[in-house]
VMD Tcl script that builds the backbone (N, CA, C; Angstrom):
set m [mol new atoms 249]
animate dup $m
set s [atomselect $m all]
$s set {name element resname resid chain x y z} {
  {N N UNK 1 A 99.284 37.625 68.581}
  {CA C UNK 1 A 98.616 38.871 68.853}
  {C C UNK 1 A 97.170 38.582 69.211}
  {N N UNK 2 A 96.715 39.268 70.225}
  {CA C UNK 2 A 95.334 38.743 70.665}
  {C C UNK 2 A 94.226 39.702 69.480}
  {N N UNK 3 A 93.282 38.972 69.379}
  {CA C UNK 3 A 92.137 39.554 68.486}
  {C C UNK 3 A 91.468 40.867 68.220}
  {N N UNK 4 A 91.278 41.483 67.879}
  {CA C UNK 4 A 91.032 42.607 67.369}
  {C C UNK 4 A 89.394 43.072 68.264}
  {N N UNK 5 A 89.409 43.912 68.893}
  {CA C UNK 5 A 88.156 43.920 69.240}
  {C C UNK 5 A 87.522 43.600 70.938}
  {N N UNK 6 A 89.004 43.750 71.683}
  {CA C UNK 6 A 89.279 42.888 72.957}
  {C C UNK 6 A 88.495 44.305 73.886}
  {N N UNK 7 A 87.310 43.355 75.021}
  {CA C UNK 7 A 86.735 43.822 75.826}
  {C C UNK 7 A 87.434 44.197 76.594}
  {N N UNK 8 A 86.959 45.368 76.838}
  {CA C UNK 8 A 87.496 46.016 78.617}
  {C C UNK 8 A 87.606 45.299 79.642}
  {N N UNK 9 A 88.228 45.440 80.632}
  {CA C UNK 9 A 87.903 44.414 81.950}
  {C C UNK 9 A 88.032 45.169 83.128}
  {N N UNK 10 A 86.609 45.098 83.731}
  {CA C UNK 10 A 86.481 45.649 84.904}
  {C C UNK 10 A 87.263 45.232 86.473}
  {N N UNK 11 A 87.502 45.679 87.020}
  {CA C UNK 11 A 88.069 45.277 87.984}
  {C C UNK 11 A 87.206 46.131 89.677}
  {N N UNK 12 A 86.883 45.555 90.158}
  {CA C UNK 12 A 86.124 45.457 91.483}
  {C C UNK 12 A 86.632 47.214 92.385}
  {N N UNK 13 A 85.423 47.685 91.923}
  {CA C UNK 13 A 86.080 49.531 92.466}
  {C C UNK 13 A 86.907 50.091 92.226}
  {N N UNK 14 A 87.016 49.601 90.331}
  {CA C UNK 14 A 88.387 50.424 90.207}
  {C C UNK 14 A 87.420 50.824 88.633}
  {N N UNK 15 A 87.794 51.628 87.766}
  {CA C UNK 15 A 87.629 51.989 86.193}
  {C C UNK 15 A 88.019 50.715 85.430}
  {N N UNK 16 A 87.725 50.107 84.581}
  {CA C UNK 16 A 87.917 49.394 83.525}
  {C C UNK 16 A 89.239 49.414 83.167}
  {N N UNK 17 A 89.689 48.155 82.645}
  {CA C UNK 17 A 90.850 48.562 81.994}
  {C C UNK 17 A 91.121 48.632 80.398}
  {N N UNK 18 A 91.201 49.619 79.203}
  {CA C UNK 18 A 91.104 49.695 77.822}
  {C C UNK 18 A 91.207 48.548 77.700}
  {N N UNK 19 A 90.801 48.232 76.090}
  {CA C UNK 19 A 91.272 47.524 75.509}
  {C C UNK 19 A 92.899 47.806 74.842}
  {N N UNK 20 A 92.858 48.921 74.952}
  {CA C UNK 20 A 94.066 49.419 74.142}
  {C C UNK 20 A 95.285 49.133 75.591}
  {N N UNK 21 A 94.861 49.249 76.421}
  {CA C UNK 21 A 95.882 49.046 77.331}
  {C C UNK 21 A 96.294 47.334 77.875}
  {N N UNK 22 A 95.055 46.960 77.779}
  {CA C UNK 22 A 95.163 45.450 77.842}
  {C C UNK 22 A 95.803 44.627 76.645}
  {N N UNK 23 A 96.037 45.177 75.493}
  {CA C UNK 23 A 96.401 44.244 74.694}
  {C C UNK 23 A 98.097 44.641 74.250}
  {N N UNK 24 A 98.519 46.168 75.001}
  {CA C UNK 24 A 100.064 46.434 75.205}
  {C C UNK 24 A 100.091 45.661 76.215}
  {N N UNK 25 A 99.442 45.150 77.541}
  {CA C UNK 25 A 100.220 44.226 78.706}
  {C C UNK 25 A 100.372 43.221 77.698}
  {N N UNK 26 A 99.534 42.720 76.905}
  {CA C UNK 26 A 99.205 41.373 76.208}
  {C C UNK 26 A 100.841 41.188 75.344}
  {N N UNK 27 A 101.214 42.042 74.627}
  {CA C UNK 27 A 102.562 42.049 74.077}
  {C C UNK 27 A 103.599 41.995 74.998}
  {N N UNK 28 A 103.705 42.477 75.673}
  {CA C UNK 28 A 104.699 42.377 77.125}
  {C C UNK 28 A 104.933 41.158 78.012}
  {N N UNK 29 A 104.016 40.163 77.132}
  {CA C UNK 29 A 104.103 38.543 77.852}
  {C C UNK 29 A 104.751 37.955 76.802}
  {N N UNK 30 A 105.280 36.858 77.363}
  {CA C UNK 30 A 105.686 35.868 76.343}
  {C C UNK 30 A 105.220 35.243 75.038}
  {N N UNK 31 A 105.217 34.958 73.900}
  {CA C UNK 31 A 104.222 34.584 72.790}
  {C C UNK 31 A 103.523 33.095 73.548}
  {N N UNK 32 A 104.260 32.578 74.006}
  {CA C UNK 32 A 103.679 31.128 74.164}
  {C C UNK 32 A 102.891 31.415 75.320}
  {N N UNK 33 A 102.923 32.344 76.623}
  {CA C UNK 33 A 101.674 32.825 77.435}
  {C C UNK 33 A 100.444 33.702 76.563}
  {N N UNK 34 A 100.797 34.448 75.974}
  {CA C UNK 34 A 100.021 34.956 75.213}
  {C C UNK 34 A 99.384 34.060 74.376}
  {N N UNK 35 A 99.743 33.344 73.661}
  {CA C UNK 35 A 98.415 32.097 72.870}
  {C C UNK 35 A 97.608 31.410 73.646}
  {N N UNK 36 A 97.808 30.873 74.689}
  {CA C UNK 36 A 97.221 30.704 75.858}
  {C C UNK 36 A 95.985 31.040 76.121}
  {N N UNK 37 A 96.619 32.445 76.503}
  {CA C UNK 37 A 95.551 33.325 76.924}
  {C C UNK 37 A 94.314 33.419 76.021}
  {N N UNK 38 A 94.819 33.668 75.141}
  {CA C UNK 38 A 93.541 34.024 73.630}
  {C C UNK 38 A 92.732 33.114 73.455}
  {N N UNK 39 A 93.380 31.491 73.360}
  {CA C UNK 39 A 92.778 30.608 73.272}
  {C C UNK 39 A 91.779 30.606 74.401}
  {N N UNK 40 A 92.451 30.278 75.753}
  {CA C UNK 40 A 91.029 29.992 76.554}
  {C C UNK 40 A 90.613 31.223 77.243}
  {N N UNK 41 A 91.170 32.465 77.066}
  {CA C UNK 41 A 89.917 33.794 77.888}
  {C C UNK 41 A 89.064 34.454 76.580}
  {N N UNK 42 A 90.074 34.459 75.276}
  {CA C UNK 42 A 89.324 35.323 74.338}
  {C C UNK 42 A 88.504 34.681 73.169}
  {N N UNK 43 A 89.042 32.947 73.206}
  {CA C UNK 43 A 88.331 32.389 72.096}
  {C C UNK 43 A 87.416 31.091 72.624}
  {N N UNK 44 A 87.593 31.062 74.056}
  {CA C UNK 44 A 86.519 30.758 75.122}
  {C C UNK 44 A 86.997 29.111 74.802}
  {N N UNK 45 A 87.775 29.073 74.385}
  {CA C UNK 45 A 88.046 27.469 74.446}
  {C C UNK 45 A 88.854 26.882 75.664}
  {N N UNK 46 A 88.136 25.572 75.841}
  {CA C UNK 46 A 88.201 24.520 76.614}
  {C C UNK 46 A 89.972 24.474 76.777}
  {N N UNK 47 A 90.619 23.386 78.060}
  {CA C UNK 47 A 91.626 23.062 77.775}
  {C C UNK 47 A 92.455 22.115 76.489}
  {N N UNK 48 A 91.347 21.443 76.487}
  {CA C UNK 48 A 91.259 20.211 75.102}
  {C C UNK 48 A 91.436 21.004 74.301}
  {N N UNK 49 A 90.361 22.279 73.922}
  {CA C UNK 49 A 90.656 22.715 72.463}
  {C C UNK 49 A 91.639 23.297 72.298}
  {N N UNK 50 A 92.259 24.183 73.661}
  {CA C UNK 50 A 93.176 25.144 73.346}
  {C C UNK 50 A 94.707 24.022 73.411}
  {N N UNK 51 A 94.615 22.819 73.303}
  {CA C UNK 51 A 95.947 21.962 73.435}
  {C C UNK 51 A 95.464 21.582 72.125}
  {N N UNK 52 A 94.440 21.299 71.760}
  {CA C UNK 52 A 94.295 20.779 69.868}
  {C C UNK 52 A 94.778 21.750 69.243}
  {N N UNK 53 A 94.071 23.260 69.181}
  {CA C UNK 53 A 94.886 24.571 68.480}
  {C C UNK 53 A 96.086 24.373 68.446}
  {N N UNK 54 A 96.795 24.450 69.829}
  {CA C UNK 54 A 97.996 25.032 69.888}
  {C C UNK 54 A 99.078 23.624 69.537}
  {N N UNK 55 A 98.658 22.858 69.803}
  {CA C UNK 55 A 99.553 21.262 69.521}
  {C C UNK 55 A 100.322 20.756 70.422}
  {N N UNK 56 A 99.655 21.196 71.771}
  {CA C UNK 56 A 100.471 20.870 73.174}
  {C C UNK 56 A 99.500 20.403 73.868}
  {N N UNK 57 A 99.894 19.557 74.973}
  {CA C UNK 57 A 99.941 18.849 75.882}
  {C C UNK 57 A 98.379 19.600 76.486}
  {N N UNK 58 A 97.137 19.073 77.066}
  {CA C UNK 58 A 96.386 19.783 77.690}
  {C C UNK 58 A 97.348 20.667 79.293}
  {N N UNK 59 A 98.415 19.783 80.213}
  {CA C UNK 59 A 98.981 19.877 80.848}
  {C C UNK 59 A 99.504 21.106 80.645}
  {N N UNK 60 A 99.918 21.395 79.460}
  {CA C UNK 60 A 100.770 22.557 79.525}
  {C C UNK 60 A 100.291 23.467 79.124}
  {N N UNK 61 A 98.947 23.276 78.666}
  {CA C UNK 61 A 98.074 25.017 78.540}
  {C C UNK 61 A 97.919 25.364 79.295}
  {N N UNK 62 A 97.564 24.516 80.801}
  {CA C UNK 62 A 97.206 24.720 82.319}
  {C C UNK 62 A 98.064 25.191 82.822}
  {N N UNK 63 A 99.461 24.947 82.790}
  {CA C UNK 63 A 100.633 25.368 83.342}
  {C C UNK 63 A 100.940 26.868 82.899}
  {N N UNK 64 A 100.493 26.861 81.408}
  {CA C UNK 64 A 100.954 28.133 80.656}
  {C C UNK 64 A 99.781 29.258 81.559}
  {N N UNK 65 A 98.677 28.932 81.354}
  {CA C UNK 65 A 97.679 29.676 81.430}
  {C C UNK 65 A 98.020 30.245 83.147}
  {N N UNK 66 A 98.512 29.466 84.050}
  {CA C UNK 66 A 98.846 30.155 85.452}
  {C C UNK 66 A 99.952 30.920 85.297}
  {N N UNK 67 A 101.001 30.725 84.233}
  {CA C UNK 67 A 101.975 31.588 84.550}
  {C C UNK 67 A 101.418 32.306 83.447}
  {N N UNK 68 A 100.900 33.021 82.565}
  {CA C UNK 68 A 100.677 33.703 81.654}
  {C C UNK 68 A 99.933 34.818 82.834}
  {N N UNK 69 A 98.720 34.077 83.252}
  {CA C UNK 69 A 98.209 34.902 84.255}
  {C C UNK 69 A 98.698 36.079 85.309}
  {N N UNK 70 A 99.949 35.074 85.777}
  {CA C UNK 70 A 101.069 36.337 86.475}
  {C C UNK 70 A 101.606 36.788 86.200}
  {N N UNK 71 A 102.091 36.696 84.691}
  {CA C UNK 71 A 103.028 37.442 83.875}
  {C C UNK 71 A 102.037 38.899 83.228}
  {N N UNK 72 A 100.737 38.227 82.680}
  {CA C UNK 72 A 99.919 39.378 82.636}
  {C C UNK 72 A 99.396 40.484 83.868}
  {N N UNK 73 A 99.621 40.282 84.798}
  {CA C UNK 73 A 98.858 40.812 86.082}
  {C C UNK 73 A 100.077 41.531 86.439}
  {N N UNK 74 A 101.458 41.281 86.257}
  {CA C UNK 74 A 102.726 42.131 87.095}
  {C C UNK 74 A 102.766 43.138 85.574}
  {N N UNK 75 A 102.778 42.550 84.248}
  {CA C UNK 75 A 102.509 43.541 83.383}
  {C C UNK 75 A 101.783 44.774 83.314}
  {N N UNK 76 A 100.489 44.582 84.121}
  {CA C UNK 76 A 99.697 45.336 84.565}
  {C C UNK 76 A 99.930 46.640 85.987}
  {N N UNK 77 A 100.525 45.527 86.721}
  {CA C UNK 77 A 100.919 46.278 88.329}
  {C C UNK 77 A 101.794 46.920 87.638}
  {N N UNK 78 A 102.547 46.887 86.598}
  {CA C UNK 78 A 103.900 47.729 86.355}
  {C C UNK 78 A 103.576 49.160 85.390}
  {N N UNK 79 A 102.017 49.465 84.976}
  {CA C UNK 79 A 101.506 50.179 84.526}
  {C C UNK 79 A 100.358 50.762 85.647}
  {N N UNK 80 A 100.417 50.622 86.761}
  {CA C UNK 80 A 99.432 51.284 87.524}
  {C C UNK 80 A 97.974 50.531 87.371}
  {N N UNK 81 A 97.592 49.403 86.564}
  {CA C UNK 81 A 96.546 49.102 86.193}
  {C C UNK 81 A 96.077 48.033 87.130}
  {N N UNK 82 A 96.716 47.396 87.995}
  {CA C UNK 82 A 96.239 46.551 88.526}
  {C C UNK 82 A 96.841 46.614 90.031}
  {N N UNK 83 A 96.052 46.104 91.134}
  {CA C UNK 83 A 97.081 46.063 92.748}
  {C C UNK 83 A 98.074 45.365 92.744}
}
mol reanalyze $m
mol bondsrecalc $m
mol representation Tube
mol addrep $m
């Protein structure tokens, strides 16, 4: 579950998107995209750290973190929130 307290995110001529709405796309991803994510967008860690946290491969946070990315973003398109 991502952290309590999750910033809005603006998006380029469009309204913000909640936090409350960003962190239902956030459940709608996979757990193992979702740790990912937290680690390196919300807890600002490196690839190194977020493969020390998580106990994987730096390789595969990178891998995770691109498909987490599209998994979060069609989560989004599928709520009107994103193009």
């Amino acid at each position: 579950m991502p952290p309590a307290g999750l910033p809005s995110i603006s998006r380029a001529g469009a309204a913000p998107i909640s936090p409350a709405r960003l962190e239902e796309a956030l459940r709608r991803i996979g757990e193992d995209h979702r740790r990912v994510i937290v680690e390196t967008y919300y807890r600002g860690c490196s690839v190194a750290e977020a493969a020390a946290t998580l106990g994987i491969p730096a390789g595969t946070v990178k891998s995770r973190t691109f498909y987490a990315l599209k998994a979060l973003k069609l989560a989004l398109q599928e709520r009107g929130l994103a193009p």
